[in-house]
C-alpha positions as CSV (number, residue, x, y, z in Angstrom):
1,X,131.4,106.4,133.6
2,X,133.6,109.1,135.3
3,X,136.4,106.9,134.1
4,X,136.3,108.6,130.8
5,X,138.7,110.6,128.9
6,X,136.2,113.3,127.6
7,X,137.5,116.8,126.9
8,X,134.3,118.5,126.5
9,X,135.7,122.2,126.0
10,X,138.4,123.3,123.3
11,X,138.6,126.1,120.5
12,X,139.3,126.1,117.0
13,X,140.2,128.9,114.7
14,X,136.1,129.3,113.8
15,X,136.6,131.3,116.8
16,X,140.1,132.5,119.1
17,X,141.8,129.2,118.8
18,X,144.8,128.1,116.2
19,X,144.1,124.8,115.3
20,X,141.2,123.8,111.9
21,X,139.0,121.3,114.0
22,X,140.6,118.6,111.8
23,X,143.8,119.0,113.4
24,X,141.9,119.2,116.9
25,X,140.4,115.9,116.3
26,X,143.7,114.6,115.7
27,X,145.5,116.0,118.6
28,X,142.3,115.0,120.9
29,X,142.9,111.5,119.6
30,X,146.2,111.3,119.5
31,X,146.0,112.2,123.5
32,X,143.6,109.4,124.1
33,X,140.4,111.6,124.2
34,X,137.6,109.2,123.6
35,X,134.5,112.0,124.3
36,X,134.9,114.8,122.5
37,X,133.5,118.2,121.8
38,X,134.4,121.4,120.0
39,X,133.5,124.7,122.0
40,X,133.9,127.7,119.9
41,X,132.7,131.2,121.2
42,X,129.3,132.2,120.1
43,X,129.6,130.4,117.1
44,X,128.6,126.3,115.9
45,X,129.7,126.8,112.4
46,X,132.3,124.3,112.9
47,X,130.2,121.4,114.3
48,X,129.9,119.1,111.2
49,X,133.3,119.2,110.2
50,X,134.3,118.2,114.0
51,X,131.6,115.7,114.0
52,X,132.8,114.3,111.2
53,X,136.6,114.6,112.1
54,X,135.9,113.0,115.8
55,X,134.2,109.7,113.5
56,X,137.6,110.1,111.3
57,X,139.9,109.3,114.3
58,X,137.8,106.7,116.3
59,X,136.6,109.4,119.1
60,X,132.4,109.6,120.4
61,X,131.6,112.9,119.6
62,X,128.7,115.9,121.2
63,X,128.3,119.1,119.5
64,X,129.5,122.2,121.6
65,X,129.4,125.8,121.9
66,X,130.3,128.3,124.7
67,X,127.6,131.3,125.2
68,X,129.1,134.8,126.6
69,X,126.8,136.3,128.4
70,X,126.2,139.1,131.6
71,X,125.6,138.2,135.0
72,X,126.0,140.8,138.2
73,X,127.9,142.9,135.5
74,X,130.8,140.3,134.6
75,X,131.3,138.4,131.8
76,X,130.2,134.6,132.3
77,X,130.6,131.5,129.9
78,X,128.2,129.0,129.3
79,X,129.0,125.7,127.3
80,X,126.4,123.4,125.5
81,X,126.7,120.4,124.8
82,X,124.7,117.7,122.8
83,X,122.2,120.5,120.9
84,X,120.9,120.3,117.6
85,X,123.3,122.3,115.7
86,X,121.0,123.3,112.4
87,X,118.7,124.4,115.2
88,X,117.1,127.9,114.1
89,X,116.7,129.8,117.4
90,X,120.7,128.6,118.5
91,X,121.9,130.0,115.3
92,X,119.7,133.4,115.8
93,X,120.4,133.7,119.2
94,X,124.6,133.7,118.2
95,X,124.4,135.7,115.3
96,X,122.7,138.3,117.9
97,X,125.4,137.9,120.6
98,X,128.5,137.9,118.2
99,X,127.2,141.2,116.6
100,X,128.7,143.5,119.0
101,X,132.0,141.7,118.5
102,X,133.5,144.7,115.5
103,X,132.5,147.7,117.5
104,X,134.3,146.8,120.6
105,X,137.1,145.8,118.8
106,X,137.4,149.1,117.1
107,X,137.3,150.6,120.7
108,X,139.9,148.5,122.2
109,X,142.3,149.3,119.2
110,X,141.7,153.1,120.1
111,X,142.2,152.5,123.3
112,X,145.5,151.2,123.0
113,X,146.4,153.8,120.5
114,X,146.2,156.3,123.2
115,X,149.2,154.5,125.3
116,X,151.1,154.2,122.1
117,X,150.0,150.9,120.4
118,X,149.4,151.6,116.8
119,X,147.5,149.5,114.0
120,X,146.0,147.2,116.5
121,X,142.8,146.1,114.7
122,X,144.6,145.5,111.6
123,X,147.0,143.1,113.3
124,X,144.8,141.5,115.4
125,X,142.7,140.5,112.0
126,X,145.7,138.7,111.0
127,X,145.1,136.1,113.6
128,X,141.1,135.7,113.0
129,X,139.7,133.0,111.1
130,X,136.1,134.6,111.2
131,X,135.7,138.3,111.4
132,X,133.0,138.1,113.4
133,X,134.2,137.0,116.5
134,X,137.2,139.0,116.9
135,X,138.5,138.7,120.1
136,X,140.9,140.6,123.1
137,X,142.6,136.8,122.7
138,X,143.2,138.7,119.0
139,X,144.5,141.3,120.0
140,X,146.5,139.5,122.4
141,X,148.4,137.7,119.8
142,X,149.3,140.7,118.0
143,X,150.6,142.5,120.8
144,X,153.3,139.3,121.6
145,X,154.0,139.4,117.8
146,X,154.9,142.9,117.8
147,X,156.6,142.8,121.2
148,X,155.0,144.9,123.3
149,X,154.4,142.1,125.7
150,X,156.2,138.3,126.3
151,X,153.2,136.3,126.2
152,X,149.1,136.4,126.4
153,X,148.8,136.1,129.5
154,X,151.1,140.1,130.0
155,X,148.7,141.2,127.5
156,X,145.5,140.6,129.6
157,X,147.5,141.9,133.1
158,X,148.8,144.9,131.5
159,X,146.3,146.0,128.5
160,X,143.1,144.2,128.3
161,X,141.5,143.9,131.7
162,X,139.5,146.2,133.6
163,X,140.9,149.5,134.6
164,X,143.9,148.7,131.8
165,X,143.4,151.0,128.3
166,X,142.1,148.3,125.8
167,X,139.3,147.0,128.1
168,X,136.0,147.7,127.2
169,X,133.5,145.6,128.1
170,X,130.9,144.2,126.4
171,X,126.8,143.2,127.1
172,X,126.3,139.7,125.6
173,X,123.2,137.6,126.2
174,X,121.4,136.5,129.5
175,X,122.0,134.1,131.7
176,X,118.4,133.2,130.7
177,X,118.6,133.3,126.8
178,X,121.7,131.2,126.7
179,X,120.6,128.4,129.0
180,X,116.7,128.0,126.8
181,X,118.8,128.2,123.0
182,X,120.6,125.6,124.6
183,X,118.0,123.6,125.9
184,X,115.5,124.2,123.3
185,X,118.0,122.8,120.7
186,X,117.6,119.1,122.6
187,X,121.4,120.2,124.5
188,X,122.6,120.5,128.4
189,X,123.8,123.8,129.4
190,X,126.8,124.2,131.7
191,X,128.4,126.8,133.8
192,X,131.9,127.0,132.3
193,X,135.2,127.3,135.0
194,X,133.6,128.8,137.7
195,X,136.4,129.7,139.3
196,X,137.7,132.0,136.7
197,X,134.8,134.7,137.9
198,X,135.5,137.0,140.3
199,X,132.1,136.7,142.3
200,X,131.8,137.4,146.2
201,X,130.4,133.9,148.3
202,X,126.4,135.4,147.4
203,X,127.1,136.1,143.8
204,X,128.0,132.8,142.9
205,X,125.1,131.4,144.7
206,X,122.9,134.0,143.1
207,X,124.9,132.5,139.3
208,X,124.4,128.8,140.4
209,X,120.8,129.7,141.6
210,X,119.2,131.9,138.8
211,X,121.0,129.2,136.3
212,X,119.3,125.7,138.1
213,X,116.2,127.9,138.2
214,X,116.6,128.5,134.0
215,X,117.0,125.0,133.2
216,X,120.6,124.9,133.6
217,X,122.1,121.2,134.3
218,X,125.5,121.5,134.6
219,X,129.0,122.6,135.5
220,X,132.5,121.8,134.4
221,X,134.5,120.8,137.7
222,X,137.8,119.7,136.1
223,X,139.2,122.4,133.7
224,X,142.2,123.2,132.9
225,X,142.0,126.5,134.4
226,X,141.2,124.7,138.1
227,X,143.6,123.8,140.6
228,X,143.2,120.4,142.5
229,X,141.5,122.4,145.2
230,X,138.8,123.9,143.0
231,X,138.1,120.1,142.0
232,X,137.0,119.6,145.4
233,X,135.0,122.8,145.9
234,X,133.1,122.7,142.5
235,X,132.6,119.1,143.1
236,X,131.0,120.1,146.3
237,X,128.8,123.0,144.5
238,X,128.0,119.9,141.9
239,X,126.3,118.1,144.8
240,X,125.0,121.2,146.3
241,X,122.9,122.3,143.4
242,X,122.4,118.5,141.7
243,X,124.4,119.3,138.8
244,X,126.1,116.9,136.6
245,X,129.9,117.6,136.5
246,X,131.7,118.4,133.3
247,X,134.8,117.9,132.4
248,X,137.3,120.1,129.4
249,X,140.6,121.7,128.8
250,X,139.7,124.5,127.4
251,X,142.0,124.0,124.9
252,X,143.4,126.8,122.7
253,X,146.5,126.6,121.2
254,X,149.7,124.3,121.2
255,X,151.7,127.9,121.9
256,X,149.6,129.0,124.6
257,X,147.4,126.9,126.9
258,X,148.6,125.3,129.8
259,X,146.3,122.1,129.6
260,X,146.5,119.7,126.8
261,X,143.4,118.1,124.7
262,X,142.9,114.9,127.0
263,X,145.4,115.8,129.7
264,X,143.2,116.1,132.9
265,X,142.4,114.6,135.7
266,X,139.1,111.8,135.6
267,X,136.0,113.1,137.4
268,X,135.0,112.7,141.1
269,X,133.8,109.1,141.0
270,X,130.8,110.3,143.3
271,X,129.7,112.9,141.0
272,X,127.1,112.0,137.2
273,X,129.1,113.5,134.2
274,X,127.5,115.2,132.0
275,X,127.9,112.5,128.9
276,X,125.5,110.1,131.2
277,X,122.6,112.8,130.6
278,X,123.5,113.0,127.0
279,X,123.8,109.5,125.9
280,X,121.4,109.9,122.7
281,X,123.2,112.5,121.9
282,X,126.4,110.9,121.5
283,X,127.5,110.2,118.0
């Protein structure tokens, strides 16, 4: 079962990615992706259309979302996988964490009007499909479009990280909240790229600990942000904690991501993915 081309983690333009999930489907498909799910931020209001579009193009499909929340004061993702997604407390619970999207826009655009960067917010709307969950991935698109930087990634380095003028940061939900809407809507919850946080050796084993202890089941171990050696090592922590091991591409944008829909390396054979826990909830 680890012999499976599943790309459990990608974005459409319901939140920071380019793509309608239609055309996602397609590309998933087209790259041999035979599991497939559609992780927007905060947000599952593009679930039955990706359902729908995975059936379309002869892929297995499990709904998806990815949960910002706060933990030791960064910003940590959490995906789910395989939840109900007309489930009450889910919707509630995202409506709640996307709220404090606008505001913080609004304070990065002044922020980068301060070093010179006019009209920020109003081009960085030009690149959101809903309002709502306006992003610094937003922002970063208008910023290549007007030139001020070469691509995405110089806009994070230069403007949008901490100590840089458009960074503000943001308190989403708990660690806690995430993992129960998750897991009360029937879904798995999973830590999403691990590596990407800049935790010390005790506050990633504080993350991995607190998140077993609220239910959590999960962690993606081949993404596309993870070099061959973090395979190993999150393999490892997979073992460590008895967590199934995800696997996703975190897909974005033809433009801009380095790793294609479908274009990773299989699981660890030793590890259980993810999909084996969510087998009746594969459609």
């Amino acid at each position: 079962m680890s012999i499976l081309n599943a790309d459990l983690h990608c974005h459409s333009v319901v939140s920071d990615g380019t793509l309608v999930p239609e055309d996602l489907a397609a590309r998933a498909a087209a790259n041999g992706v035979e599991l497939w799910a559609l992780t927007d931020h905060d947000e599952i209001g593009g679930q039955h259309r990706a359902a729908a579009a995975a059936r379309a193009n002869g892929m297995k499909y499990l709904t998806g979302t990815e949960i910002s929340v706060t933990f030791a004061g960064e910003t940590v993702h959490i995906v789910g996988l395989g939840f109900d997604p007309d489930d009450e407390d889910m919707q509630r619970g995202l409506v709640r964490t996307r709220g404090g999207r606008g505001a913080r826009a609004l304070e990065i655009a002044e922020g980068l009007a301060k070093v010179g960067i006019q009209g920020a917010y109003e081009g960085a709307l030009k690149y959101v499909g809903n309002p709502e969950l306006i992003s610094r991935t937003h922002f970063g698109r208008y910023l290549v479009e007007a030139g001020v930087c070469k691509d995405t990634n110089e806009v994070f380095r230069h403007y949008l990280t901490d100590g840089k003028p458009g960074f503000v940061p943001h308190r989403w939900a708990s660690l806690g909240d995430a993992v129960r809407w998750i897991a009360d809507a029937g879904g798995l919850a999973v830590i999403a790229h691990p590596a990407r946080y800049k935790f010390t050796a005790n506050e990633e084993y504080a993350l991995f600990s607190e998140f077993k202890a609220h239910g959590g089941r999960g962690v993606e171990v081949v993404t596309g942000s993870h070099t061959p050696a973090e395979y190993v090592k999150y393999a490892d922590v997979a073992k460590e904690f008895g967590l199934a091991a995800s696997r996703g591409s975190d897909f974005h944008s033809p433009d801009e991501s380095h790793t294609d829909l479908g274009q990773l390396p299989y699981l660890p054979g030793e590890l259980t993915p993810v999909w084996e826990l969510l087998a009746d909830r594969i459609r």
